[in-house]
FIDRENDREN-119751 format. One record per residue (C-alpha): x, y negated, z negated; residue number from 1; residue in three letters. Coordinates in pm, whole numbers, plus 50000, padded with zeros to 5 digits. Example, Ala and Ser with C-alpha at 12.3 -4.5 7.8 and 13.67 -1.06 7.14 Angstrom:
% residues 2
PT  east north    up pos code
PT 51230 50450 49220   1  ALA
PT 51367 50106 49286   2  SER
This chain:
% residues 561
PT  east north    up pos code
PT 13040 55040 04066   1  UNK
PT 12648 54979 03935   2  UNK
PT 12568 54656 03785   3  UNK
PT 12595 54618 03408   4  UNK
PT 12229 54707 03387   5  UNK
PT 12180 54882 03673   6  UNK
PT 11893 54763 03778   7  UNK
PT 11980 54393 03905   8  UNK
PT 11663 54290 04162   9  UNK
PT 11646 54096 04473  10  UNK
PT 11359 53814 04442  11  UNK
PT 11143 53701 04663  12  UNK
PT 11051 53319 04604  13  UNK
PT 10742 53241 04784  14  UNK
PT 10836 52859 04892  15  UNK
PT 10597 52627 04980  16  UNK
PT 10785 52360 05210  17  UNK
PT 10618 52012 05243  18  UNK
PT 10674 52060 05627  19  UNK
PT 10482 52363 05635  20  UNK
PT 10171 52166 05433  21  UNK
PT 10214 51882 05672  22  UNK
PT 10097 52108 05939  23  UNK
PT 09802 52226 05799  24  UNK
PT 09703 51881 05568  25  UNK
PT 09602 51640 05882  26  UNK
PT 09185 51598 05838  27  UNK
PT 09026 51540 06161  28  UNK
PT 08720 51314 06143  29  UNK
PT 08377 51478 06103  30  UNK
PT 08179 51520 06418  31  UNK
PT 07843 51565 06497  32  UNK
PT 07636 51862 06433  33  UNK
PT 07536 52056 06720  34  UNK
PT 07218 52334 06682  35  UNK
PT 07304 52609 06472  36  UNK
PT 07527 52747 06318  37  UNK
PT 07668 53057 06584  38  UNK
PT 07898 53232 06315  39  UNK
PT 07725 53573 06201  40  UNK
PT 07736 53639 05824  41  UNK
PT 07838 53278 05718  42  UNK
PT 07794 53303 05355  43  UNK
PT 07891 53702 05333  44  UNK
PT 07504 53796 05271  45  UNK
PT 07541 54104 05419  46  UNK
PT 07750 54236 05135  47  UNK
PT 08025 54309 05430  48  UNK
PT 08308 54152 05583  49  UNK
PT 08164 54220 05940  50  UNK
PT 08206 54060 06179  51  UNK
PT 08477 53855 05999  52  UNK
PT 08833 54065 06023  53  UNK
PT 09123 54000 05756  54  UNK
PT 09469 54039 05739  55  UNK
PT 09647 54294 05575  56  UNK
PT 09315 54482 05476  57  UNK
PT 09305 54188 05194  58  UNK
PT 08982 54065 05229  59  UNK
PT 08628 54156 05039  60  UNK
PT 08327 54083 04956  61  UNK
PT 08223 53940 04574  62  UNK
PT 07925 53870 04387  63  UNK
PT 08151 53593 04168  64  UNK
PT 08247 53292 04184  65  UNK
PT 08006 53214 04468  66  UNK
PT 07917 52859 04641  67  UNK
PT 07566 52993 04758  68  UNK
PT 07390 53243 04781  69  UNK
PT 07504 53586 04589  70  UNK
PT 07819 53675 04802  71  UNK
PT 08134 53491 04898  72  UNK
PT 08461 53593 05080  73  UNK
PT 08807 53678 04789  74  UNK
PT 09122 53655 04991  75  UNK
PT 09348 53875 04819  76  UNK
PT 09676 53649 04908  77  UNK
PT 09987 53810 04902  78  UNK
PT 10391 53722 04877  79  UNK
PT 10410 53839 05266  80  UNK
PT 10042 53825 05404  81  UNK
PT 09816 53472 05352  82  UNK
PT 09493 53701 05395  83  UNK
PT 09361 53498 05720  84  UNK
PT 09019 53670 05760  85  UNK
PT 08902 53517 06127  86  UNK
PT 08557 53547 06359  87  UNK
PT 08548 53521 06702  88  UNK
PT 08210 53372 06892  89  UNK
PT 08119 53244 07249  90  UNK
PT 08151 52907 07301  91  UNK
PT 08063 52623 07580  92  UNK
PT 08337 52479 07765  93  UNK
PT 08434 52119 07707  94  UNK
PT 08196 52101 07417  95  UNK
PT 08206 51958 07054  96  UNK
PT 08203 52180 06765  97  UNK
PT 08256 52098 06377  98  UNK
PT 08346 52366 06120  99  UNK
PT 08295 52344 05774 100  UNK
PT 08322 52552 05486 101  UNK
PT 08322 52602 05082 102  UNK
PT 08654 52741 04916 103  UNK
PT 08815 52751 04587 104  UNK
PT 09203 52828 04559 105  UNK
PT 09553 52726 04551 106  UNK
PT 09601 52563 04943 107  UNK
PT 09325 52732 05132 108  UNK
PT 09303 52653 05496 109  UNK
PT 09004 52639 05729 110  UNK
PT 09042 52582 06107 111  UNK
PT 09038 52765 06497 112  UNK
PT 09314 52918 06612 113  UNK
PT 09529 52724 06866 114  UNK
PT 09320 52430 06741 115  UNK
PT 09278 52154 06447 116  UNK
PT 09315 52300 06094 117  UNK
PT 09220 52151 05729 118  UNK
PT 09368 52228 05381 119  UNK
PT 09310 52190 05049 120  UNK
PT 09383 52249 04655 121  UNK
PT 09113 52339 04467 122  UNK
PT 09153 52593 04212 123  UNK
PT 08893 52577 03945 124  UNK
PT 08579 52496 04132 125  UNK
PT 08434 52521 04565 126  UNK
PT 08542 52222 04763 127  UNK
PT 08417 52150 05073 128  UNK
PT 08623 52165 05409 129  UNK
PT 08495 52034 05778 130  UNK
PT 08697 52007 06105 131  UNK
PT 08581 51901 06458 132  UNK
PT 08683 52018 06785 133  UNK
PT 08639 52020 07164 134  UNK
PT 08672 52340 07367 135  UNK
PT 08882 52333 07657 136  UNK
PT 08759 52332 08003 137  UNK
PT 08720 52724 08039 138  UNK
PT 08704 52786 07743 139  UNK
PT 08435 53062 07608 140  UNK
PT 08553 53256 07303 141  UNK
PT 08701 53041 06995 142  UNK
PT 08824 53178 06657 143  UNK
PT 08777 53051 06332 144  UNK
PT 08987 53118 06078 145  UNK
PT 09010 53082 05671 146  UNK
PT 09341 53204 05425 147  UNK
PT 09575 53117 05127 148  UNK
PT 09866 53026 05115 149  UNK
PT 10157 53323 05028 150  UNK
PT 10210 53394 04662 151  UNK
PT 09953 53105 04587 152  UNK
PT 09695 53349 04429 153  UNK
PT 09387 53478 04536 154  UNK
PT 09151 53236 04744 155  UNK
PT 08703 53237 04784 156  UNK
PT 08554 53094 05121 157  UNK
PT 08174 53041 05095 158  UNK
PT 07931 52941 05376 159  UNK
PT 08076 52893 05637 160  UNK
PT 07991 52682 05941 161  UNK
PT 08014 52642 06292 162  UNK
PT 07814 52388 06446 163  UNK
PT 07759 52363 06808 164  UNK
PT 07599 52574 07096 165  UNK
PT 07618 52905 07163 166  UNK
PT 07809 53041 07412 167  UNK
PT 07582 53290 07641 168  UNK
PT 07629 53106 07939 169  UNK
PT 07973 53161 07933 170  UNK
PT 07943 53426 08185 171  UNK
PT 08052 53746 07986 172  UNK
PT 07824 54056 08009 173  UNK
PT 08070 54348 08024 174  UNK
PT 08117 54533 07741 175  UNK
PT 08422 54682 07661 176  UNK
PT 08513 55110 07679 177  UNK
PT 08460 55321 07411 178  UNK
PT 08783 55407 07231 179  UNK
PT 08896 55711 07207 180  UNK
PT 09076 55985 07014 181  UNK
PT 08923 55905 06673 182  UNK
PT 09065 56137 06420 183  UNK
PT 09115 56113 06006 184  UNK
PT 09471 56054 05915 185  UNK
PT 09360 56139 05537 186  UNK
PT 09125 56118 05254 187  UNK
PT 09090 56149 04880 188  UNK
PT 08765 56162 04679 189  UNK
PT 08642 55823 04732 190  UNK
PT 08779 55693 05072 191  UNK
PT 08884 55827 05432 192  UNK
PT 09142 55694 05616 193  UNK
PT 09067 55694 06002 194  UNK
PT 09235 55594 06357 195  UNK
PT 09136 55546 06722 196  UNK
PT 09271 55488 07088 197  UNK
PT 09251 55127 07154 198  UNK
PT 08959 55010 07380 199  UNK
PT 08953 54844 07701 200  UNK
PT 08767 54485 07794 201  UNK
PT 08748 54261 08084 202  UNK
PT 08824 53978 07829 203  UNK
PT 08935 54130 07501 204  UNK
PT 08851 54317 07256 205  UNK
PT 08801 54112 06928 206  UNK
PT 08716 54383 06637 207  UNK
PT 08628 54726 06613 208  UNK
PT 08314 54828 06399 209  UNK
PT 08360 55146 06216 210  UNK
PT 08016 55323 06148 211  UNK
PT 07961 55640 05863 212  UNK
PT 07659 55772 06027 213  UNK
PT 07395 55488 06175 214  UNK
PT 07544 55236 05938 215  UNK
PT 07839 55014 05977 216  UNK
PT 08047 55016 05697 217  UNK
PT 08371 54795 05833 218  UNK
PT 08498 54598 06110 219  UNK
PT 08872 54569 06163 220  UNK
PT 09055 54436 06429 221  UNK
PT 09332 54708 06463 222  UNK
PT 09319 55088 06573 223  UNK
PT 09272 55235 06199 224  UNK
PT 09090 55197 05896 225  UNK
PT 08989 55297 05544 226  UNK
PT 08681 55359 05454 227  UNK
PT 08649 55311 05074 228  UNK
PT 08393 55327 04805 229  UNK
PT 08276 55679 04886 230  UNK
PT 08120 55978 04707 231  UNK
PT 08353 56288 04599 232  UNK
PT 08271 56655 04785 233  UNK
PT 08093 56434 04992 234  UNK
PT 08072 56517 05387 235  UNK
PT 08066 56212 05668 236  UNK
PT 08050 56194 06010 237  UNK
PT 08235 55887 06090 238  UNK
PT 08225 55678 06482 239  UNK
PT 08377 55376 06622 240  UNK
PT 08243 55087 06850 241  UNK
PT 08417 54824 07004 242  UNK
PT 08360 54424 07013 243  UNK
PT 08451 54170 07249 244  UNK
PT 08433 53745 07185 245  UNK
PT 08068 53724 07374 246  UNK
PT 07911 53990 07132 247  UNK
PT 07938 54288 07427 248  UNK
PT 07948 54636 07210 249  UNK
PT 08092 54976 07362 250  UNK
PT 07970 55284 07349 251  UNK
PT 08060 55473 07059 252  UNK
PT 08330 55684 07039 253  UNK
PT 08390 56099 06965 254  UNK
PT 08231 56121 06601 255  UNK
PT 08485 56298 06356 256  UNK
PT 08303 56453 05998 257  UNK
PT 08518 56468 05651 258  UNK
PT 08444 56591 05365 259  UNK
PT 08603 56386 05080 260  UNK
PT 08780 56508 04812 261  UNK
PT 08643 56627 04470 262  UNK
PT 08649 56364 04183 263  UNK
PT 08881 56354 03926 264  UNK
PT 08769 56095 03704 265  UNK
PT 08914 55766 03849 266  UNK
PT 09254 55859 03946 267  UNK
PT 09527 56163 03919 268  UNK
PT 09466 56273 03554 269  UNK
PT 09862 56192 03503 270  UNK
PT 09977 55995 03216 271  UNK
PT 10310 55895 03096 272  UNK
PT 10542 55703 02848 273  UNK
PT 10846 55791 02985 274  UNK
PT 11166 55560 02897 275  UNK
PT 11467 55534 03124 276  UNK
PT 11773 55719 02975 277  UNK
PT 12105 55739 03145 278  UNK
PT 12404 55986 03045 279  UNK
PT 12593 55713 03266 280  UNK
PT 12732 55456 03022 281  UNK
PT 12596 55244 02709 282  UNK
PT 12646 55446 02422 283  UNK
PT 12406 55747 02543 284  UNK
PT 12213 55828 02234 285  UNK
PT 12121 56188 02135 286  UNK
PT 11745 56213 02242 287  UNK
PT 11584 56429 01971 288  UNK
PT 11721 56182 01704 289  UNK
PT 11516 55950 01927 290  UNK
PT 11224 56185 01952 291  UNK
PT 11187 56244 01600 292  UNK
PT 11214 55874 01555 293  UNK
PT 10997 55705 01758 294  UNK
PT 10705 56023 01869 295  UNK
PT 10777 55964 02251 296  UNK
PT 10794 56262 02448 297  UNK
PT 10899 56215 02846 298  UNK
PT 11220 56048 02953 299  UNK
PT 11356 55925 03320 300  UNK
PT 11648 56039 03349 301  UNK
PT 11878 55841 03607 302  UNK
PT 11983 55885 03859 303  UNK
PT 11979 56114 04112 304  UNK
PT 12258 56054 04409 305  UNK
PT 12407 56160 04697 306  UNK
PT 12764 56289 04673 307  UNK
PT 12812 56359 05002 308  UNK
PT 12659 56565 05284 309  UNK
PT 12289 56524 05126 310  UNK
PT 12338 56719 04783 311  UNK
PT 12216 56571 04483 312  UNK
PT 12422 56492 04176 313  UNK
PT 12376 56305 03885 314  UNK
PT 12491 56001 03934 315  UNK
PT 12679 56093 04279 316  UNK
PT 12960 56283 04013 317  UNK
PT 12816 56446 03767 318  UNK
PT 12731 56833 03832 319  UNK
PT 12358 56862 03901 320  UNK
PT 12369 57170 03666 321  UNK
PT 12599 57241 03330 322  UNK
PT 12679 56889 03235 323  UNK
PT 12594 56608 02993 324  UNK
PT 12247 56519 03186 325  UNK
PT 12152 56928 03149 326  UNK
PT 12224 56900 02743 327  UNK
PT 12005 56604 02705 328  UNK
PT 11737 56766 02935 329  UNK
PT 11755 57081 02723 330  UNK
PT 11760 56908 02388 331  UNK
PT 11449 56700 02508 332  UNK
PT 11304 57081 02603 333  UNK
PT 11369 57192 02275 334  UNK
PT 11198 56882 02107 335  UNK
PT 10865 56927 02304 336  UNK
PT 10924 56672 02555 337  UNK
PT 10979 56712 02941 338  UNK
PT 11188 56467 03226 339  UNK
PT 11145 56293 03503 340  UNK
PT 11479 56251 03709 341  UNK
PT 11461 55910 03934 342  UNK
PT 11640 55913 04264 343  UNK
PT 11782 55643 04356 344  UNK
PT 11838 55287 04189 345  UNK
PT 12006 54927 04324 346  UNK
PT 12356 55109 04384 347  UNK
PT 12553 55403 04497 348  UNK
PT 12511 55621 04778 349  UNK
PT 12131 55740 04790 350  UNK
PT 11982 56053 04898 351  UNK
PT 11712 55842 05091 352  UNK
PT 12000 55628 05335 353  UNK
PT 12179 55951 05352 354  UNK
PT 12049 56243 05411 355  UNK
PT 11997 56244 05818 356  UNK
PT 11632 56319 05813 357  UNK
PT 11306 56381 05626 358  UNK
PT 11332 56721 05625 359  UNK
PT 11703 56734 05505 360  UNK
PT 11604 56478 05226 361  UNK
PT 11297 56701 05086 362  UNK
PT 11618 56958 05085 363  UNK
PT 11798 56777 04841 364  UNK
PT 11477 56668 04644 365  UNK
PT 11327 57062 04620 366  UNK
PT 11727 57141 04485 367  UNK
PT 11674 56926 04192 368  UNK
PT 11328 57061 04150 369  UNK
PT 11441 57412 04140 370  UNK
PT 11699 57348 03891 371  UNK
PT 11496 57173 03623 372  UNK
PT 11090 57328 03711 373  UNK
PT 11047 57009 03743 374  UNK
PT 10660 56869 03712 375  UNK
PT 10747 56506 03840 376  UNK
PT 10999 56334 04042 377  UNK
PT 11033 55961 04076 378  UNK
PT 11190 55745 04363 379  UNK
PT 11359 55440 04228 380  UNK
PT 11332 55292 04610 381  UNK
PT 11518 54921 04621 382  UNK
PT 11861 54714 04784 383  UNK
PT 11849 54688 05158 384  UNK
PT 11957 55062 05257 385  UNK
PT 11620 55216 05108 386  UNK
PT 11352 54907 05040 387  UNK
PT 11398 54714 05277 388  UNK
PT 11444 54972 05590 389  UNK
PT 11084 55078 05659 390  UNK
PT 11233 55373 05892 391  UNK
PT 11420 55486 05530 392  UNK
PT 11067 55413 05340 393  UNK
PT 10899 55671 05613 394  UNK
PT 11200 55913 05570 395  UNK
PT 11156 55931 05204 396  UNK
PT 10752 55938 05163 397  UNK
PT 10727 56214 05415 398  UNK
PT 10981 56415 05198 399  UNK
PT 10796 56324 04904 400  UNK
PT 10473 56446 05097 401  UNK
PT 10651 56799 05214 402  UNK
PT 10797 56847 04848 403  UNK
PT 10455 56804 04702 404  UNK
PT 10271 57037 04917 405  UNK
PT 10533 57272 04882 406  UNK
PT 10548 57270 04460 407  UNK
PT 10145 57267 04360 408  UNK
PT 10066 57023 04051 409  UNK
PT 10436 56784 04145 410  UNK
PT 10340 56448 04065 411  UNK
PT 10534 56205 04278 412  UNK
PT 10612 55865 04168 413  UNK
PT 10773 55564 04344 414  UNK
PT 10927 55273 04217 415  UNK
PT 11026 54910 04310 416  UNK
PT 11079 54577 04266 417  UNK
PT 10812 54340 04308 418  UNK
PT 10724 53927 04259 419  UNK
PT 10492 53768 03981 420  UNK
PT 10173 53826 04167 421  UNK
PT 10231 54125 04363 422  UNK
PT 10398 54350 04634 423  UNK
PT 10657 54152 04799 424  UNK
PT 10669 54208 05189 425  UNK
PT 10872 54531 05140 426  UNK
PT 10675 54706 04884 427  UNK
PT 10305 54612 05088 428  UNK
PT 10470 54812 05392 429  UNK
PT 10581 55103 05159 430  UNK
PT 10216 55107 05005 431  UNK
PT 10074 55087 05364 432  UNK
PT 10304 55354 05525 433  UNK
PT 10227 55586 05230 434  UNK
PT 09896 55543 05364 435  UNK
PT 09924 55614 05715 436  UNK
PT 10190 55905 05643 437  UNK
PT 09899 56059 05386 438  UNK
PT 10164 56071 05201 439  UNK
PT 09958 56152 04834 440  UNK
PT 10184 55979 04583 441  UNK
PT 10041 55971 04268 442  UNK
PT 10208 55647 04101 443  UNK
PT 10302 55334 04255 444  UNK
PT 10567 55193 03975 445  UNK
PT 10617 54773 03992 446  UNK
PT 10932 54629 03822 447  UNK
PT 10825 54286 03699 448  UNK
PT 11175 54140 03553 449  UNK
PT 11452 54009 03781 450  UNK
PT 11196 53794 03968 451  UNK
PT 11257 53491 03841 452  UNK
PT 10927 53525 03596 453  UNK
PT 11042 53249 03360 454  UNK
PT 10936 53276 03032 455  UNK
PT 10558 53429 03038 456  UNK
PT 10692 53776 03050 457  UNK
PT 10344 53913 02928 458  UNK
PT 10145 53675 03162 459  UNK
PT 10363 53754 03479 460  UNK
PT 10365 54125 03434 461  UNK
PT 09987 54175 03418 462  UNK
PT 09943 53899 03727 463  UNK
PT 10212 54151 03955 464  UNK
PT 10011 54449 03828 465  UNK
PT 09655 54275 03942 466  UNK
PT 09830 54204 04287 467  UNK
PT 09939 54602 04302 468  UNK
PT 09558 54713 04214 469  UNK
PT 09461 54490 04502 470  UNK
PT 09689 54620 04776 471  UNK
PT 09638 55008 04689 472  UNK
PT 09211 54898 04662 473  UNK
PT 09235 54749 05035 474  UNK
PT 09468 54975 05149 475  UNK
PT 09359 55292 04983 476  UNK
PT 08973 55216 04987 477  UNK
PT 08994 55235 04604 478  UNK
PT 08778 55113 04351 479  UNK
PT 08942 54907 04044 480  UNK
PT 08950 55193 03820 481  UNK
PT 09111 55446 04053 482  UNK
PT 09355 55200 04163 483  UNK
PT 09486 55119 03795 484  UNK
PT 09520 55512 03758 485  UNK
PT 09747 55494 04015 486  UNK
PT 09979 55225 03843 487  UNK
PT 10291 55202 03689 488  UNK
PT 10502 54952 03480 489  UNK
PT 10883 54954 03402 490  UNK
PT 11021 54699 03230 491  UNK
PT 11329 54561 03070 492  UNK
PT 11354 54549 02731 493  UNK
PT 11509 54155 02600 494  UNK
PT 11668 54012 02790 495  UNK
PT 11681 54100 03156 496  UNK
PT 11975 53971 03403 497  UNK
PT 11831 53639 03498 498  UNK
PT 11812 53630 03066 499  UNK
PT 11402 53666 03115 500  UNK
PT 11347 53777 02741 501  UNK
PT 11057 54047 02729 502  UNK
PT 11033 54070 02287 503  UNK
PT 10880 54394 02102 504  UNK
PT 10555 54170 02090 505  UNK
PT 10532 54107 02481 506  UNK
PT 10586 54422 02503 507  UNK
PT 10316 54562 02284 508  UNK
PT 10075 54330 02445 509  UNK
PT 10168 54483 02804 510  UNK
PT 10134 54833 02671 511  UNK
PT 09794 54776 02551 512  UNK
PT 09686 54615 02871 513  UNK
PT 09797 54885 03015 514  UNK
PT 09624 55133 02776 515  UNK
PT 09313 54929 02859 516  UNK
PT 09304 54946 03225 517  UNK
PT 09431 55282 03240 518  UNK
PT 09704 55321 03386 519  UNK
PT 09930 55571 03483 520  UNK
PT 10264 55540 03388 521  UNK
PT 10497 55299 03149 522  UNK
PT 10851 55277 03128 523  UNK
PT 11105 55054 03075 524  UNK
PT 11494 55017 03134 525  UNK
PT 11671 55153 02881 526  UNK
PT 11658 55352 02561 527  UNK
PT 12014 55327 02573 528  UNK
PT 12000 54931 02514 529  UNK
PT 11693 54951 02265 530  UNK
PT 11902 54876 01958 531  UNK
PT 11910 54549 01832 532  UNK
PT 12182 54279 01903 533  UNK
PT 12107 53900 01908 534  UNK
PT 12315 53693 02063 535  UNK
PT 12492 53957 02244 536  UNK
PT 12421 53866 02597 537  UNK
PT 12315 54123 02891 538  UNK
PT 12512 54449 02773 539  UNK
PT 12455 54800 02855 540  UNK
PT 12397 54936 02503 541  UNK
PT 12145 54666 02319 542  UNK
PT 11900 54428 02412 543  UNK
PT 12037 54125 02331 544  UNK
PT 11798 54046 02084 545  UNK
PT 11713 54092 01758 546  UNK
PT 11485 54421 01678 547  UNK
PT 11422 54746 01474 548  UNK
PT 11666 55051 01674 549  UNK
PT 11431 55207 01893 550  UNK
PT 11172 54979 01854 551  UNK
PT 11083 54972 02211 552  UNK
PT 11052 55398 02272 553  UNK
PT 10853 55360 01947 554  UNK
PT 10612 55098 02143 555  UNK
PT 10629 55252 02508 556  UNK
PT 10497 55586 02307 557  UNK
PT 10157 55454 02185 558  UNK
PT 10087 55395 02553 559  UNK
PT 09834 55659 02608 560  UNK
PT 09649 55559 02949 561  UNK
């Protein structure tokens, strides 16, 4: 049987163990400066990350808050990924080195991997960090590191410094091969998303530089890359070199040319208020007496389940076609409004764990398409059979990607649970297989109740949103405004199961952020409970709260994008 609500979530608490800060909070004693410094873009001059490499994709380059200089380094920390962004160099053997730095953040580190490490707090304004160390007797390569600390917020580093010799008579003069097979996995109008053949080194390869043309534009130290911030109906010819500890670069590789794709002003064009409703339980209420009452015209309609041997059914039992869910569709029709069924949910058996492959789940998806000429379909992806299988993730965005080439203009939405500043672990692989699949899906949809958010509903909502712009911008190659336009929001209106109260005031506020950053989608959970009842507790057909009947469709319809 489904929860109450429906829509209980799993959390994930970020915890930040004393143990684990007792590792990184020992300060080794300043030692004495040695020549120059030997790291290459220190203070993030350049206006790139090169040849610094970050976790996760979640490092950048910002013009504010800075220490020096106009630059500085923004870890984008996450609830699963610390953002380490790391530089390797050539080193003496057996010799002294200090490292120092500027950062500002919530428990950023600064050390060399394998090594001594330093830590601090420092939030509101750049503190200074220094380490000293002695290379080991063969040693010749050593990497220096700087990251957060997960689901502490997002961290700056600032002129950086490694004192001590450089390392060219370490010995090292080969460079590594070229790598090979570069080919684009998939673009849009502003980024290109590429991959490669690993390359080969007597040593080790440290990072691969990724070059549009003569100039380099990233450096990564996997075998892919996106290349963001480019020009729509653009063409480039894109190569990759390789980089080992001592500086040695390869050969370039085979040269690949995209065209990106046309512009479309920041994002998909799609916007839409679109309420859950469910023909399940709680007192369904008619929706054109809604309608007429409150001006909002999309619904999602839940949910879409398996009942048995991959066909689709409302709720697992109700008839896909000729039943209550096809009289509210058609009386929503008949209003002026239109639906958007979501497949899936916390419970029941899903189309996504069931159905035996990708192909037999687009199927099932194309079947519910057919019966409704359906212009959007959303994937309520969460619960360990769907969200947290990544094999199940990859079944269900490849049948979202074969569904929406085969139905022109289907806007394909996905939805999950997330923490109070972002993806959790789960929903960063989702974002990044979508990626890597080219899967195209137009709305990534957070759910920011159920995560233990406390009592700053408003405050905790826009901080997860901020943390979803910045995983689709360093995974997509997005700028800010066309990752908002691929945002979405569903709530809970009052009070939520862990009795987080989200009020018709928090949520006006979060429906004009969202009008002001544009984004693509808002919805909540459920126009069945948006009738007033204070005191009532967590019940299926109010909020628990006191308000005006409908008060929260009437909201969620001003949202405009």
């Amino acid at each position: 049987m489904r929860h109450i609500l429906g829509r209980p979530r799993r959390r994930l608490l970020a915890l930040l163990g004393s143990a684990a800060l007792a590792l990184g909070g020992a300060v080794a004693l300043p030692g004495t400066a040695q020549a120059a410094n030997v790291l290459t873009n220190p203070g993030f001059e350049s206006g790139g990350l090169s040849p610094w490499t970050c976790t996760g994709n979640l490092g950048s380059v910002v013009s504010s808050p800075v220490h020096g200089g106009s630059k500085a380094l923004q870890g984008a920390v996450s609830s699963s990924d610390n953002a380490k962004c790391s530089q390797t160099v050539a080193v003496k053997p057996n010799t002294a080195y200090t490292l120092s730095g500027w950062v500002r953040g919530s428990y950023v580190y600064l050390g060399v991997d394998g090594g001594a490490s330093t830590w601090t707090t420092s939030p509101s304004a750049y503190s200074q960090l220094s380490v000293s160390f002695t290379t080991g007797a063969a040693q010749t390569s050593a990497t220096v590191y700087v990251h957060g600390w997960y689901a502490q917020g997002t961290y700056y580093a600032d002129d950086v410094q490694l004192d001590g010799p450089g390392g060219s008579g370490g010995g090292d003069t080969q460079a590594p091969t070229a790598p090979g097979g570069l080919t684009s996995t998939g673009k849009s109008s502003t980024s290109v998303s590429l991959k490669w053949n690993a390359a080969s080194d007597n040593v080790g390869v440290t990072a691969y530089d990724v070059y549009a043309g003569s100039n380099q534009v990233l450096s990564v130290s996997g075998t892919s890359a996106t290349v963001g911030g480019l020009s729509p109906s653009t063409a480039y010819t894109f190569s990759v070199k390789a980089r080992d500890a001592a500086g040695n670069v390869s050969a370039a590789s085979n040269s690949v040319s995209v065209t990106t794709d046309a512009g479309t002003g920041g994002g998909t064009g799609f916007k839409q208020a679109a309420p859950y409703l469910y023909e399940g339980w709680g007192d369904p209420p008619n929706p054109g007496t809604v309608m007429s009452a409150t001006g909002v015209k999309w619904f999602t309609m839940a949910f879409v389940l398996d009942s048995g041997g991959c066909n689709p059914a409302w709720d697992g039992s109700r008839a896909l076609t000729g039943g209550a869910d096809q009289t509210a569709i058609n009386q929503i029709r008949s209003a002026g409004g239109d639906v958007v069924p979501s497949f899936g949910g916390w419970q029941g058996s899903k189309l996504g764990a069931n159905c035996s492959s990708a192909a037999a789940l687009a199927g099932a998806l194309q079947k519910v398409i057919d019966a409704y000429s359906l212009k959007a379909i959303d994937m309520d992806i969460e619960n360990t059979d769907e969200f947290e299988n990544e094999a199940v993730q990859a079944k269900i965005l490849t049948a979202l990607k074969t569904v929406k080439a085969n139905n022109p203009g289907l806007k394909t939405i996905v939805t999950f649970g997330t923490t109070t500043t972002g993806p959790t672990y789960y929903g960063n692989r989702l974002i990044e297989q979508a990626n890597s699949l080219g899967a195209g899906i137009d709305v990534f949809t957070i759910m920011p109740f159920d995560f233990g958010g406390g009592s700053d509903m408003y405050g905790n909502t826009v901080n997860a949103a901020e943390g979803l712009k910045n995983k689709l911008k360093s995974t997509f190659g997005w700028d800010d405004a066309t990752a908002y336009a691929h945002i979405g929001i569903s709530g809970m209106n009052g009070l939520s199961d862990q009795q987080e109260n989200t009020t018709p005031a928090i949520w006006t506020q979060i429906r004009d952020w969202a009008n002001s950053h544009h984004i693509a989608r808002l919805a909540y959970w459920s126009v069945n409970r948006d009738r007033p009842c204070p005191g009532g507790g967590v019940v299926s057909n109010c909020s628990g709260i006191s308000q005006n009947t409908w008060q929260f469709t009437s909201i969620t319809a001003g949202f405009t994008g």
